[in-house]
N, C-alpha and C positions, 0 to 999 in steps of 0.2 A: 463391536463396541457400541454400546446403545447411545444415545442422543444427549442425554443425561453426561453421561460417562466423558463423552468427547467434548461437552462446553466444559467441563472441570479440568479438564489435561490440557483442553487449551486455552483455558485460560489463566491456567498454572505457567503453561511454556511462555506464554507473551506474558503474562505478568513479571514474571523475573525479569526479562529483557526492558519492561519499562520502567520498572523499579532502577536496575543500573541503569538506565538513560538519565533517570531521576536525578539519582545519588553522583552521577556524574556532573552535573549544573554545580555541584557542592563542595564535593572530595574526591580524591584519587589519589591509589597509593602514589604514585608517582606524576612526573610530567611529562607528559606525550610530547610535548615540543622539545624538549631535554636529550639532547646526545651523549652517552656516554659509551663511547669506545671500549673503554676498559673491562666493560658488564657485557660485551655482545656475547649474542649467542649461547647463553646461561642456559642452565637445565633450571624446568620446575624444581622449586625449591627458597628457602630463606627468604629474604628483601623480594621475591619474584616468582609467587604462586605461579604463575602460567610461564616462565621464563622469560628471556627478551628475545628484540631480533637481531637484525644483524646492525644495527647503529646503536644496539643498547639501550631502546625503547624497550619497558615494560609493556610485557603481552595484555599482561589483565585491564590496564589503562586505557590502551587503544582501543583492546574490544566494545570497554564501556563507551568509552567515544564514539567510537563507530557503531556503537547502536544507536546512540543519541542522534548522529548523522542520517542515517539510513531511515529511522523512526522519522525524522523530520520533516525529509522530502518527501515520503510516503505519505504521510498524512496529509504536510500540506497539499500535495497533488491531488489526493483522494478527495481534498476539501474543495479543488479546482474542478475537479471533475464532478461531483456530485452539485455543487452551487450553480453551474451554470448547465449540465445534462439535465437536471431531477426539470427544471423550470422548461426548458425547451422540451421534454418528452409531454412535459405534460399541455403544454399548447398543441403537438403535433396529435395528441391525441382528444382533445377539447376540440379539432379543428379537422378531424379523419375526412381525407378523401379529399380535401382543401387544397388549395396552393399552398400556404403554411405547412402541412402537414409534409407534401410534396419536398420543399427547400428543405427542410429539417432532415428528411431519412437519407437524400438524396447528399449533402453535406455529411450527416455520419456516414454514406458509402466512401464518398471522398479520401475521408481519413483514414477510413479501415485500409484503402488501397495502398497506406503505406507502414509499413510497420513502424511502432514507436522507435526502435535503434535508427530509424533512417531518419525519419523527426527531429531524433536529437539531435544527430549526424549535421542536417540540416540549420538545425535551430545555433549548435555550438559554431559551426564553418561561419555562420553570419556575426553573431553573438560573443563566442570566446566560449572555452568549455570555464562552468563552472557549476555550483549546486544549486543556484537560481535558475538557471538554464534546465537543468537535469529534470528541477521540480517543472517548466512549464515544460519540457517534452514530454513529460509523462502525466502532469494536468490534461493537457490537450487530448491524447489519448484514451483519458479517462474520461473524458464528456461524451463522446458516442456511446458507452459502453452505457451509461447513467440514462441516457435518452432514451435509447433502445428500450433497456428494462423499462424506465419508467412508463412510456410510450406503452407497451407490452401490457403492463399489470393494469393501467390505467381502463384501455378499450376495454376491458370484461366486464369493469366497473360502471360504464355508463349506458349499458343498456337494462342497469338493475332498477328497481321500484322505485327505493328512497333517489337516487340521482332522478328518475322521471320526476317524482312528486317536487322535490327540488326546482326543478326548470317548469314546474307547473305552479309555483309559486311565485314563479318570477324571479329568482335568481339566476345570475348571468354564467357563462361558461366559464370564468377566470376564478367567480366567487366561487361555484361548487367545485373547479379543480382544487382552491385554498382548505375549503370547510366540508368536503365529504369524501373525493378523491385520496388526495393526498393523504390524510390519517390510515385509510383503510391500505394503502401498500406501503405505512413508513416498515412494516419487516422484511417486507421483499429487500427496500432500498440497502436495510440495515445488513442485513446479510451478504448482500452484494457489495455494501460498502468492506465488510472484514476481506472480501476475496478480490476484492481492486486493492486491499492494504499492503495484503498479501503477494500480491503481484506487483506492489510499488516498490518492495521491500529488494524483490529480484532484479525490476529494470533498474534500481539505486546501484543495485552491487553489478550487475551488468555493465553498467556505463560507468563506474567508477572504474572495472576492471581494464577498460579501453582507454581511459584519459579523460573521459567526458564528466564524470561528475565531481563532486568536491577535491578538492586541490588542495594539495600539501599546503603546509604542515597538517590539516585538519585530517585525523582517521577518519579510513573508508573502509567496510566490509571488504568491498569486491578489488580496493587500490592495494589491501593489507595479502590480497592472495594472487593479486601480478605481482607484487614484488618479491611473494617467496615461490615463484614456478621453477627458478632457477636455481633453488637448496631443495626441491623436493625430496629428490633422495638424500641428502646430507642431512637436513634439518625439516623432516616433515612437518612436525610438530606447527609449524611456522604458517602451514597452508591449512591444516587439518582444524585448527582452532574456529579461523574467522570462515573456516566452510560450514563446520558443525554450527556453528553461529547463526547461520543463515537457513542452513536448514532446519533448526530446532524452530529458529521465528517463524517460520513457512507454514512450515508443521503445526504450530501451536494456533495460531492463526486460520489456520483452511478447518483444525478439528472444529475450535471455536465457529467458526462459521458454520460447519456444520450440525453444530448444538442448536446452537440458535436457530435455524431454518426448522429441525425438529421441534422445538420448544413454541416458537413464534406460527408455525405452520397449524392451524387448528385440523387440516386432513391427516396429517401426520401424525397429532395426537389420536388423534377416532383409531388411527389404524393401531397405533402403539397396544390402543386400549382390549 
């Protein structure tokens, strides 16, 4: 699938899913928070495109919910992670070889030493599990990842002409990370940013599937598919919805990224060409 092809698929796949995030702030066939006994376990069909579960919640409802859920902590964590990594890579890198530079990698080693489940693991035992929680254990995680890269794309960039002419006019390491740095990797960041989304999307529905992320009444991806492990074979349908959910966002998400990295990548286009 060419580069072209994969920004359009994916961002057909995640458009749909932010569209019903959308349209969820607004309407819903039904109410997520509404128990109705009498409707459990419906087959697709009438009043319940996607059927319900087993307390009589509409399937199609939840899912919109729980995209809107899922969509929210992702981003906002992505937004955690990029606002406060993009700034630190790029001192670490205005600063190579420094003590600064030093603190910085040696802090993202820190963090890498523990996986983000353990984080949150951490972060909820102290805290209380909820979806505040969820977004900074996976913020946090997400700011080495942001450094690193930034840190990365930055060194190549400062031993080029216009950054020397720059520091030969007198401007300082902070102003040229602001006004020549930074512009010239915002598509690395961007790209990077859709594959941190991507993977917020997962830790969301991972740690919702354990207890750790948003909390009832509120649908969750990964909370909608612990509580149907136990009807799998009776009622697949129940698991199979909010996994295909997850996986279509992944999917549409990681193609998208890789669109973009073709498109944004100017060695990519020479070679395309």
């Amino acid at each position: 699938m060419s580069g072209r092809a994969q920004l359009i698929v994916g961002g057909v796949l995640s458009g749909l899913f932010l569209l019903a995030a959308a349209v969820s702030l607004v309407w819903m066939p039904h109410d997520v928070a509404a128990l109705n006994i009498a409707d459990r376990l419906r087959p697709p069909g009438g009043p319940y495109p996607l059927g319900t579960d087993q307390f009589g919640r509409d399937m199609l409802s939840m899912l919109m919910v729980g995209a809107r859920s899922s969509i929210a902590v992702a981003l906002v964590a992505v937004g955690i992670g990029m606002g406060m990594g993009v700034p630190l890579g790029l001192l670490a890198a205005a600063n190579r070889g420094g003590w600064l530079d030093e603190v910085v990698m040696r802090g993202n080693d820190l963090i890498f030493a523990f996986p983000a489940l353990v984080i949150a693991i951490l972060i909820t035992a102290v805290l209380g599990p909820s979806a505040v929680n969820a977004i900074l254990a996976i913020g946090i995680f997400n700011i080495p990842v942001f450094a690193r890269v930034t840190r990365g794309g930055a060194l190549s960039l400062w031993t080029l002409d216009y950054v020397l002419a720059a520091r030969v006019a007198g401007k300082g390491r902070a102003r040229i990370s602001v006004e020549h740095i930074l512009p010239n990797i915002a598509n690395l960041l961007i790209v990077q940013g859709t594959i941190q989304f991507s993977l917020g999307i997962l830790a969301e529905a991972g740690l919702s599937y354990v207890g750790l992320g948003a909390q009832p009444p509120t649908p969750s991806w990964g909370r909608m598919l612990a509580e149907a492990q136990t009807m799998i074979y009776t009622h697949p349908l129940l698991a199979v919805l909010p996994g295909l959910a997850i996986v279509l966002m992944v999917l549409g998400l990681n193609l998208m990224g890789d669109g973009l990295r073709d498109a944004l990548d100017p060695r990519l286009r020479r070679a395309a060409r």
